[in-house]
C-alpha positions as CSV (number, residue, x, y, z in Angstrom):
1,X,16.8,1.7,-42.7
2,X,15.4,0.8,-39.2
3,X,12.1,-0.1,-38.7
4,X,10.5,1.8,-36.3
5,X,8.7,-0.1,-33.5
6,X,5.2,-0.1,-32.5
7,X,4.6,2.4,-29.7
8,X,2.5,1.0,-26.5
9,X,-1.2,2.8,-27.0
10,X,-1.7,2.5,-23.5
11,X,1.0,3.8,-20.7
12,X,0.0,2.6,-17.2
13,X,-0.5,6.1,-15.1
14,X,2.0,5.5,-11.9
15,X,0.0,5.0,-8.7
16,X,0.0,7.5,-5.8
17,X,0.0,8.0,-2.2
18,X,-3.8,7.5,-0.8
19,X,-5.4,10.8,0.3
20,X,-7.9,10.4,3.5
21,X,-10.3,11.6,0.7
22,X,-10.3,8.8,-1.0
23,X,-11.8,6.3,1.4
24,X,-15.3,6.0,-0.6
25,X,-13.9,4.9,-3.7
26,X,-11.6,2.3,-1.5
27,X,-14.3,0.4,0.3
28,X,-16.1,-0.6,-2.6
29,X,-12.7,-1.9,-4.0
30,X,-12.3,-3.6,-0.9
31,X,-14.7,-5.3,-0.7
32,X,-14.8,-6.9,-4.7
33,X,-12.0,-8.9,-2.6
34,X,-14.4,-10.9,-1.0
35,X,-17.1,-10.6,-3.4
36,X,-19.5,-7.9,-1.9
37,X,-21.3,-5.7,-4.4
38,X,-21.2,-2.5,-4.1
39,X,-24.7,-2.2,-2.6
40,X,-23.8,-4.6,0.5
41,X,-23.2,-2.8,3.6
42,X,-21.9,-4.2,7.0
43,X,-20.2,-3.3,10.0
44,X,-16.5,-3.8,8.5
45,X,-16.7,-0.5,6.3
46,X,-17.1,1.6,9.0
47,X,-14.3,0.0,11.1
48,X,-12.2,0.3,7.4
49,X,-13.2,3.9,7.2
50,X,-11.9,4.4,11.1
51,X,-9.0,2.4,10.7
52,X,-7.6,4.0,7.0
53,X,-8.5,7.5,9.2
54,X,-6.1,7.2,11.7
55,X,-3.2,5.5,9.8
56,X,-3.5,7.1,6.1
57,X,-1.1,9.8,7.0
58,X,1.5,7.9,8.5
59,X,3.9,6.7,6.0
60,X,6.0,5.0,8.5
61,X,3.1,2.8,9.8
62,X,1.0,2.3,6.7
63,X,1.1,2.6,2.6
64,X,-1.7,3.1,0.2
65,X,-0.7,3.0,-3.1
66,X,-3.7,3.7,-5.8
67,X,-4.1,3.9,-10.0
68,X,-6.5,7.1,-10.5
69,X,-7.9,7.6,-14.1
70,X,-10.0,10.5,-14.9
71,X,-10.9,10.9,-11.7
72,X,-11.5,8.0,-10.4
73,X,-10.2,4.9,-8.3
74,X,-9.4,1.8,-10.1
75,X,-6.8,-0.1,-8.4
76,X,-5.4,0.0,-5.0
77,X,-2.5,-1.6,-2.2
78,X,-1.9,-1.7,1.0
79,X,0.9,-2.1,3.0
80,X,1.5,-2.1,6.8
81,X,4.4,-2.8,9.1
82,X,4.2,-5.1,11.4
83,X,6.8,-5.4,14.4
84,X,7.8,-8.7,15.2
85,X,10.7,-10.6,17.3
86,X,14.2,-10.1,15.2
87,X,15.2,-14.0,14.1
88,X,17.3,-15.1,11.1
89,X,14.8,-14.3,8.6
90,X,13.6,-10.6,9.5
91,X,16.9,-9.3,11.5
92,X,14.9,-6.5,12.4
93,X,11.7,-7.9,13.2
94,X,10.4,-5.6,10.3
95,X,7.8,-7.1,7.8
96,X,5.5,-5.4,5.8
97,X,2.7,-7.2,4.8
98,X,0.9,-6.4,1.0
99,X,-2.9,-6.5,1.1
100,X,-5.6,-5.9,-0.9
101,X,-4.2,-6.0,-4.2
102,X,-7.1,-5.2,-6.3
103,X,-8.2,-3.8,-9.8
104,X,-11.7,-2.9,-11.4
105,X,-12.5,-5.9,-13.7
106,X,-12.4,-3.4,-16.9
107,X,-8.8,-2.0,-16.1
108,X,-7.1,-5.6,-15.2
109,X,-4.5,-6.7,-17.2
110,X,-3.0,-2.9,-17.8
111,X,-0.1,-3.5,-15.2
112,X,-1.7,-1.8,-12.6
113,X,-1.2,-4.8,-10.2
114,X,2.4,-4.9,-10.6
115,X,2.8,-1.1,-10.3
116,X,1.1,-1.5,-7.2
117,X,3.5,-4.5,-6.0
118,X,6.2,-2.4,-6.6
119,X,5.5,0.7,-5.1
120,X,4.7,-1.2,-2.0
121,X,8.0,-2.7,-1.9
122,X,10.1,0.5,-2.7
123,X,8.4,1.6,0.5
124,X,9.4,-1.0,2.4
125,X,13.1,-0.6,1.6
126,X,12.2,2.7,2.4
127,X,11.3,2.5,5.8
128,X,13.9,-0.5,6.4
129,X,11.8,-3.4,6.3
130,X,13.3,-6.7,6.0
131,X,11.1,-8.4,3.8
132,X,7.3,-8.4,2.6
133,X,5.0,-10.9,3.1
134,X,1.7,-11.7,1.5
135,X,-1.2,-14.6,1.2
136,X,-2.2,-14.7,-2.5
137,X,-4.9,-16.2,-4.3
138,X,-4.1,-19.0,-7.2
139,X,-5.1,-16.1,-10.0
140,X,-2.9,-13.6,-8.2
141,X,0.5,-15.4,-8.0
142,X,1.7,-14.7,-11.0
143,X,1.8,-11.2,-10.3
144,X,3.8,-11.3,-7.2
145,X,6.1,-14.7,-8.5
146,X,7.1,-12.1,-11.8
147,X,7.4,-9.0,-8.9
148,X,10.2,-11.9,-6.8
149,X,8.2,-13.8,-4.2
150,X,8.6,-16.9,-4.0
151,X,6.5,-19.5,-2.0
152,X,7.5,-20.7,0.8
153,X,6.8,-23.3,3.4
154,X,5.3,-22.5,5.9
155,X,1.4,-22.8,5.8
156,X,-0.9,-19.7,6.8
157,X,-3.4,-20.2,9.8
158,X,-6.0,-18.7,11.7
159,X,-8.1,-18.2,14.3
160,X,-11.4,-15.8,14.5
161,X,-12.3,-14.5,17.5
């Protein structure tokens, strides 16, 4: 006789498309990426809450993947195109780069992150990206490296204005 095998108690719920709706329970999720409490204010949220405004709709431009249970919000993606010169590593000149990746601290570890990951990327085959690009903390990387990215060489900079 077979033994039966343990059944998974908890199935991940499959994230889906951002609604322009949802924009208060994305700014606080936002902004756990770079330590704000959810009390904090400044100017950024209301340039977020512009921003996801005008491009939530667009699925060509922009992706918002989220994980909603019971209601409410507890892990969220972004991805946006970005046009660039066609070379040897984007023939097209097509990259989409994956952004705030980010889970409540009670639901991490559930597979939301990588649900995320991947809906992102189907949508940039999708919409004929060439590749996806993203700048990922040292606790993150293991979710993308398991997802296929690989590092690469050339280091990120910046300049604020």
């Amino acid at each position: 006789m077979h033994d039966a095998q343990p059944m998974n108690p908890f199935i991940a719920p499959l994230p889906r498309d951002a609604q322009a709706g949802d924009i208060d329970q994305l700014l606080p999720l936002w902004g756990l990426l770079f330590d704000e409490g959810p009390e904090d204010g400044g100017s950024w949220r209301d340039h977020a809450r512009t921003w996801f405004d005008g491009v939530v709709a667009d699925r060509e431009w922009a992706c918002f993947p989220v994980v909603e249970l019971d209601g409410r919000i507890v892990a969220c993606a972004v991805g946006t195109l970005e046009l660039g010169v066609p070379n040897p590593q984007c023939p097209r000149g097509r990259t989409v780069r994956l952004a705030n990746v980010v889970t409540l601290p009670a639901h991490r570890g559930q597979g939301h992150g990588t649900a995320l990951v991947d809906f992102v990327v189907d949508w940039a085959r999708a919409i004929g990206a060439d590749r996806v690009d993203l700048s990922a903390t040292p606790d993150g990387q293991r979710i993308y490296t398991r997802s296929g990215f690989v590092m690469t060489s050339a280091p990120r900079m910046k300049f604020v204005l």
